[in-house]
C-alpha positions as CSV (number, residue, x, y, z in Angstrom):
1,X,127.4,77.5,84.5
2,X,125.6,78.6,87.6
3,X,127.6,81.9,87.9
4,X,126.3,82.6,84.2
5,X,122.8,81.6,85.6
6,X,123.3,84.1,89.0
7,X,124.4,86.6,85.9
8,X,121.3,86.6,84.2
9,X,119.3,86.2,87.3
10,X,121.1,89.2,88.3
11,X,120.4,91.2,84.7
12,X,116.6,90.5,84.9
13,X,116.8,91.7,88.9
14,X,117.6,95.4,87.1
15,X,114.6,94.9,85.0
16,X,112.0,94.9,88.1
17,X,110.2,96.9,89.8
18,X,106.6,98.0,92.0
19,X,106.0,101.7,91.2
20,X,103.5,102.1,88.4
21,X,104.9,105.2,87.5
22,X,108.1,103.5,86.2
23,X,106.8,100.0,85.1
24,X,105.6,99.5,81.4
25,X,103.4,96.4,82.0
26,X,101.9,94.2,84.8
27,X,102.5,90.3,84.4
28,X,102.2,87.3,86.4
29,X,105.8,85.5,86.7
30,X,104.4,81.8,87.4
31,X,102.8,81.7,83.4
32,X,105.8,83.9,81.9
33,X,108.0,81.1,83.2
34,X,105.6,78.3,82.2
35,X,105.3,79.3,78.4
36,X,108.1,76.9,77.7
37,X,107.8,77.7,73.7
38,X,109.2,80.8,73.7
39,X,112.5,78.7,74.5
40,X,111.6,75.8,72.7
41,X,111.0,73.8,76.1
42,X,114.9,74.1,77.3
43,X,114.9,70.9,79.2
44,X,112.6,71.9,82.3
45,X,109.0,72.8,82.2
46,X,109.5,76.1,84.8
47,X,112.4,78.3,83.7
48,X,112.8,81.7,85.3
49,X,115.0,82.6,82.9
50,X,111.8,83.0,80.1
51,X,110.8,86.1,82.0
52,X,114.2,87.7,80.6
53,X,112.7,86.6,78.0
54,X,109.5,88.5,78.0
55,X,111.1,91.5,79.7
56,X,113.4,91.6,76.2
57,X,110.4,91.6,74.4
58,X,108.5,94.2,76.4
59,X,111.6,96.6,75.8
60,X,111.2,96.2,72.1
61,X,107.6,96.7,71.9
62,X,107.7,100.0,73.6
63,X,111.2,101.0,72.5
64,X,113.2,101.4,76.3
65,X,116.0,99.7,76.6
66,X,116.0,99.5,80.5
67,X,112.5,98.9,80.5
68,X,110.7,98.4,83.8
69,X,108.3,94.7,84.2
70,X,105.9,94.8,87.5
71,X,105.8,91.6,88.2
72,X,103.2,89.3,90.9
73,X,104.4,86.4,92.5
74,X,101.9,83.7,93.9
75,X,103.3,82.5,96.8
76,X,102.8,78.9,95.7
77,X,106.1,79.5,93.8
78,X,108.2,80.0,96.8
79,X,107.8,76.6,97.4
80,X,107.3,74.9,93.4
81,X,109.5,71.9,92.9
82,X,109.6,72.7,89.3
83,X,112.2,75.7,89.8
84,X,115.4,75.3,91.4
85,X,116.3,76.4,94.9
86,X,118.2,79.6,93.6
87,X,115.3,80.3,91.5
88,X,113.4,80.3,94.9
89,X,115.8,82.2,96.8
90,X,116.5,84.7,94.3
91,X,112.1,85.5,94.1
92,X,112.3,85.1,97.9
93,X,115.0,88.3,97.5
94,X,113.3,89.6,95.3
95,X,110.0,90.3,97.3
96,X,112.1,91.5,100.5
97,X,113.8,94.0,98.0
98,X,110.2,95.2,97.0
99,X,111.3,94.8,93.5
100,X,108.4,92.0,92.8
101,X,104.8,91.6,94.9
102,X,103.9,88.2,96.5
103,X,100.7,87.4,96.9
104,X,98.0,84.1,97.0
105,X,96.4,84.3,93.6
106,X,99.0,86.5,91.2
107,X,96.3,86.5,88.1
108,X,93.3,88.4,90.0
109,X,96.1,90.6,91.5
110,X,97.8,91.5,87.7
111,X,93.8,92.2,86.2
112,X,93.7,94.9,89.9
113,X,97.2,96.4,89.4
114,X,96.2,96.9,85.7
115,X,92.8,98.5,86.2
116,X,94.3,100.8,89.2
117,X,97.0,101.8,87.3
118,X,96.8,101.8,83.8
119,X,99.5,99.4,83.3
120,X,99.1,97.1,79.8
121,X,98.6,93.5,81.2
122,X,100.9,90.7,79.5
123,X,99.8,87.4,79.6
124,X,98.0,84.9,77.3
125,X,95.8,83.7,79.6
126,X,94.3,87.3,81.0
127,X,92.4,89.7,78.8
128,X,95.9,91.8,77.5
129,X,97.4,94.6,76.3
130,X,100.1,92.1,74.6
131,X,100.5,88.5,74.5
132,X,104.0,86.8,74.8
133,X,104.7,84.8,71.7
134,X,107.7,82.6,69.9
135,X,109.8,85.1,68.0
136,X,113.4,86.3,66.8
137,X,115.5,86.2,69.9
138,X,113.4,84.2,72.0
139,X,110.0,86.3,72.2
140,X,107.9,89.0,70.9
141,X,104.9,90.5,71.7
142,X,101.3,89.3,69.7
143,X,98.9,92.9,70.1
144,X,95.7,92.0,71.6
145,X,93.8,94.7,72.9
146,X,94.7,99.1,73.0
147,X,96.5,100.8,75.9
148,X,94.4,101.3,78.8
149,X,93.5,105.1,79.2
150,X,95.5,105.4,82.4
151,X,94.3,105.0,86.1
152,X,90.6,104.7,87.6
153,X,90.3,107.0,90.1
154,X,90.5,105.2,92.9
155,X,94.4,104.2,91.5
156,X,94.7,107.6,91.0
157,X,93.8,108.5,94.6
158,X,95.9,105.8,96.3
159,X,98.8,106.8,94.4
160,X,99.1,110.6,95.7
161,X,99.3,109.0,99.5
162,X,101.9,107.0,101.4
163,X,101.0,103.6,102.6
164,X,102.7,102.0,105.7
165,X,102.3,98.1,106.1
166,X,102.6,96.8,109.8
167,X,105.0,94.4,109.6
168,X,108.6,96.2,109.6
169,X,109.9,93.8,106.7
170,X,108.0,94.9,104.3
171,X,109.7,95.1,101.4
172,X,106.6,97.4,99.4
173,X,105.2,99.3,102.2
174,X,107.8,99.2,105.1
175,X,109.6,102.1,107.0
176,X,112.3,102.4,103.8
177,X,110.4,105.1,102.1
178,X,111.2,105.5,98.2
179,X,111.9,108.8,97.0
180,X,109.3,108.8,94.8
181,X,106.6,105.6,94.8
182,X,105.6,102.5,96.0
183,X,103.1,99.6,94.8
184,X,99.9,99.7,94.5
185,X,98.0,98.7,97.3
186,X,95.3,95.8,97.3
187,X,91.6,96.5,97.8
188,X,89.7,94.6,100.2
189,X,86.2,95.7,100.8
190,X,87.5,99.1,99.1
191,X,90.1,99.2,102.2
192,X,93.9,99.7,100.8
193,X,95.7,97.0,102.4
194,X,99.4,95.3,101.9
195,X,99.2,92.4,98.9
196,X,101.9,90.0,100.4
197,X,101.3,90.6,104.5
198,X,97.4,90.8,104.0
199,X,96.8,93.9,106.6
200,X,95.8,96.9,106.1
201,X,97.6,99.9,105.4
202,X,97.9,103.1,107.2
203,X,98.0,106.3,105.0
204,X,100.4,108.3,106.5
205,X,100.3,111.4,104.0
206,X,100.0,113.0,101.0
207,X,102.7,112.0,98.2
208,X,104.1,115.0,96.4
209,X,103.0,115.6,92.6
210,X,105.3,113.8,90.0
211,X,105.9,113.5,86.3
212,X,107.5,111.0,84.2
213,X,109.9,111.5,81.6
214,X,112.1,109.5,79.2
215,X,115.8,109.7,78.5
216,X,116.9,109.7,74.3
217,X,120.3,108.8,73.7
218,X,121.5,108.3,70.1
219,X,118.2,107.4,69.1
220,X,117.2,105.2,71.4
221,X,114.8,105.5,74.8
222,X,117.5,104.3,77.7
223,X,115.4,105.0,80.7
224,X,112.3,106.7,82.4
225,X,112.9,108.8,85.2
226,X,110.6,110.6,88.1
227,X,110.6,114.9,89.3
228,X,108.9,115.4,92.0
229,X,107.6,118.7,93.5
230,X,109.5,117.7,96.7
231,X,113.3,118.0,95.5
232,X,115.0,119.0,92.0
233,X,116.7,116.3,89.8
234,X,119.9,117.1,88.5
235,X,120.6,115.9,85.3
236,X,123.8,115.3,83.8
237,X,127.0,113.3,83.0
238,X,127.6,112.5,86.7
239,X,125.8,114.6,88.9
240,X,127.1,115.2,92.7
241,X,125.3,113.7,95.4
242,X,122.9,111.8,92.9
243,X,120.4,113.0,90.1
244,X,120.5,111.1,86.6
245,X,123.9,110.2,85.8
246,X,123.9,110.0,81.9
247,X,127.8,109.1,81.3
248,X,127.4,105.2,80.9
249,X,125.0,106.4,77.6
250,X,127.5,109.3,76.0
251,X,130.5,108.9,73.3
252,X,133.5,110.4,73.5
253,X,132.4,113.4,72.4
254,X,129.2,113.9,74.3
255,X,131.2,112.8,77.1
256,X,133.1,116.1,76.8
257,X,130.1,118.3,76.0
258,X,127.5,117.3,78.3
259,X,128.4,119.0,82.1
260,X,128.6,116.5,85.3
261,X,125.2,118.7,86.5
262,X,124.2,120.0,82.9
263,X,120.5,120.6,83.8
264,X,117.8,121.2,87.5
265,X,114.8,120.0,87.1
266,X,111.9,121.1,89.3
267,X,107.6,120.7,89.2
268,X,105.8,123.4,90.6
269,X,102.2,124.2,90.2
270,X,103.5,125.9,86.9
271,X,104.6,122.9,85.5
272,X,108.2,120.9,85.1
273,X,111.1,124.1,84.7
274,X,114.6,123.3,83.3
275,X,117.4,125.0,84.6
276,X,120.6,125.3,83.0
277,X,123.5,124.4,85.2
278,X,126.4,124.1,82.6
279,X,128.9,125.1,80.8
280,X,128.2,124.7,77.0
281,X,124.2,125.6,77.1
282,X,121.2,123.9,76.8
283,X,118.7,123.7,74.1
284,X,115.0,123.2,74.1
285,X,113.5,121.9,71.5
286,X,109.5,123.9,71.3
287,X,107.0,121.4,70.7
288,X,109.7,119.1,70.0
289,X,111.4,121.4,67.4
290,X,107.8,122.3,65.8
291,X,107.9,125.5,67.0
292,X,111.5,126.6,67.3
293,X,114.5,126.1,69.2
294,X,115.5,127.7,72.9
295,X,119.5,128.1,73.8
296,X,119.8,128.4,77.6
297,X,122.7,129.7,79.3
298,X,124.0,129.3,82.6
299,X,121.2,130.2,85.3
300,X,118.5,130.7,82.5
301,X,115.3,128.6,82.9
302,X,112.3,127.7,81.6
303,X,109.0,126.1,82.4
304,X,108.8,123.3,79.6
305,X,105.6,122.8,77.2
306,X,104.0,119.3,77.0
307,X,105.6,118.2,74.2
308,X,109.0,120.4,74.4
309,X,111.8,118.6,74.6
310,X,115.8,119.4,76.1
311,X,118.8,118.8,74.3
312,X,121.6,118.5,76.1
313,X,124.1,118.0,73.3
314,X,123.0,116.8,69.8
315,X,121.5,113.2,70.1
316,X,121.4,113.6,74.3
317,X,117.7,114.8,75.2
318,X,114.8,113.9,77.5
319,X,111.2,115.1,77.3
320,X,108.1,113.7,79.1
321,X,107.2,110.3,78.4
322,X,105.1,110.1,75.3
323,X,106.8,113.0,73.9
324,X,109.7,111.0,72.3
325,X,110.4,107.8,71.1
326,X,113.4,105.6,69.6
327,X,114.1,105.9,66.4
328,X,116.2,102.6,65.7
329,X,115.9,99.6,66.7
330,X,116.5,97.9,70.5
331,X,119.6,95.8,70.4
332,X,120.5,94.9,73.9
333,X,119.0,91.9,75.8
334,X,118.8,90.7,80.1
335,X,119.1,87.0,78.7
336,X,122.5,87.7,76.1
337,X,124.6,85.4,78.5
338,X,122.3,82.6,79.2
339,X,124.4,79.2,78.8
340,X,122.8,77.7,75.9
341,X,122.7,74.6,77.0
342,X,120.3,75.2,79.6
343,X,118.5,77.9,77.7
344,X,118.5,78.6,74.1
345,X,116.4,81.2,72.6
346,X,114.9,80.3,69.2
């Protein structure tokens, strides 16, 4: 029972993460994993396991099945009776990993990361984006108020630098530099400083231009991904020395059409251009098939349009996020082997 537990734990661990660029909401973890209807009250009144919960739910209400939750963690938890010691431990992990932020007073610090980044808030206790409610499976998300219009300036401006905490074990700002972002920092006194370490932050440079996108496979969003203006991406069944590996998403057939590096990827002041590396071509699809169809060959590229999108075989594309969305629905879940009789969704 506690391996399944460590599974799940493990499953939600993939779900996480502190660069705004990839995350589809902001959330504090202490009320996600108080809301004990959304489980019908499974026996203890904290259950890390409900924010599995609301992470399924997030993937369904924006339709990405390895959807992204930035999550803030009062420190008060790291020490709350009410969750076991490997819930603990694993949150403890978690922040070294920079995969969640720790910080004395999580709520003000969702309501910041929200109005810096653009990032929907969930919670029922904030003003939201979405509110986590009882549904099929477990939970679902109740609409409360629109999107918000994307970052304030001053988000906007902290997020083209590189921050560098003081304290070497930091897991958000420390000397492990990501390849392409890092949290957002806390504003004290309109000084960027580190949320869990509470010092301020040395920029140490400009951070090179990016864009998102968003993988289609077979109808369904499976992930977001980031080009920078530093280096390429390669994109493909199973690139070489890394790039976005598609092959645990292709049939059997795709699997034989779709090259190990199919596609380069590279943002330049023109815009994102799409190289074709392979051996069976490349289409793209103008204005997302609006306004024609492209066939690249081997070497050919192209700079793509805002709402163009590439096919790499028929069902296998990726366009900029926004620019494509799933067309069935999310099946897959980060809770599916929860022992039910600690935790039973509704």
């Amino acid at each position: 029972m506690r391996f399944e537990v460590s599974q799940v734990l493990d499953a939600i661990e993939r779900r996480l993460g502190t660069d705004p660029a990839l995350a589809a909401g902001v959330l504090d973890v202490a009320e996600m994993m108080y809301c004990a209807d959304l489980d019908g009250g499974a026996g203890r009144p904290a259950n890390l396991l409900r924010l599995g919960l609301v992470i399924d739910a997030l993937a369904r209400q924006v339709g990405e099945e390895q959807v992204i939750a930035y999550c803030v963690v009062d420190k008060s938890l790291l020490s709350n009776q009410d969750l076991t010691s490997n819930e603990r431990m694993v949150m403890r992990r978690w922040a070294d990993d920079g995969l969640v932020e720790v910080i004395q007073g999580a709520a003000p610090r969702v309501v910041e990361v929200s109005e810096l980044t653009g990032l929907p808030v969930i919670s029922r206790a904030l003003p939201s984006t979405w509110a986590p409610i009882p549904g099929a499976g477990g939970a679902a998300m109740n609409p409360r108020n629109s999107i918000p219009h994307g970052p304030s300036q001053t988000g906007q401006r902290m997020m083209s630098r590189w921050w560098h905490c003081p304290d070497p074990e930091c897991g958000g700002f420390g000397p492990l530099r990501r390849s392409t972002g890092q949290p957002i920092p806390r504003l004290r006194g309109g000084q960027p400083g580190c949320p869990r370490h509470d010092a301020p932050l040395q920029d140490t440079g400009p951070r090179a231009p990016q864009q998102v996108l968003a993988v289609r496979v077979d109808g369904l969003i499976r992930t977001r991904f980031v080009v920078t203006a530093a280096a390429p991406v390669v994109v493909g069944r199973a690139p070489e020395g890394g790039g976005l590996m598609l092959g645990q998403w292709l049939g059997e057939e795709a699997r034989a059409k779709v090259s190990r590096s199919h596609v380069s990827l590279s943002l330049t002041q023109q815009g994102i251009t799409v190289t074709d590396l392979s051996m069976n071509g490349t289409t793209v699809k103008l204005g997302g098939a609006a306004d024609g169809e492209l066939v690249l060959t081997k070497g050919a590229h192209r700079v793509l349009g805002a709402s163009d999108l590439v096919e790499l075989f028929p069902g296998v594309e990726f366009g900029r996020l926004g620019a494509l969305s799933s067309t069935r629905q999310l099946d897959g879940s980060v809770v599916a082997e929860a022992p039910t009789m600690i935790f039973r969704p509704n």
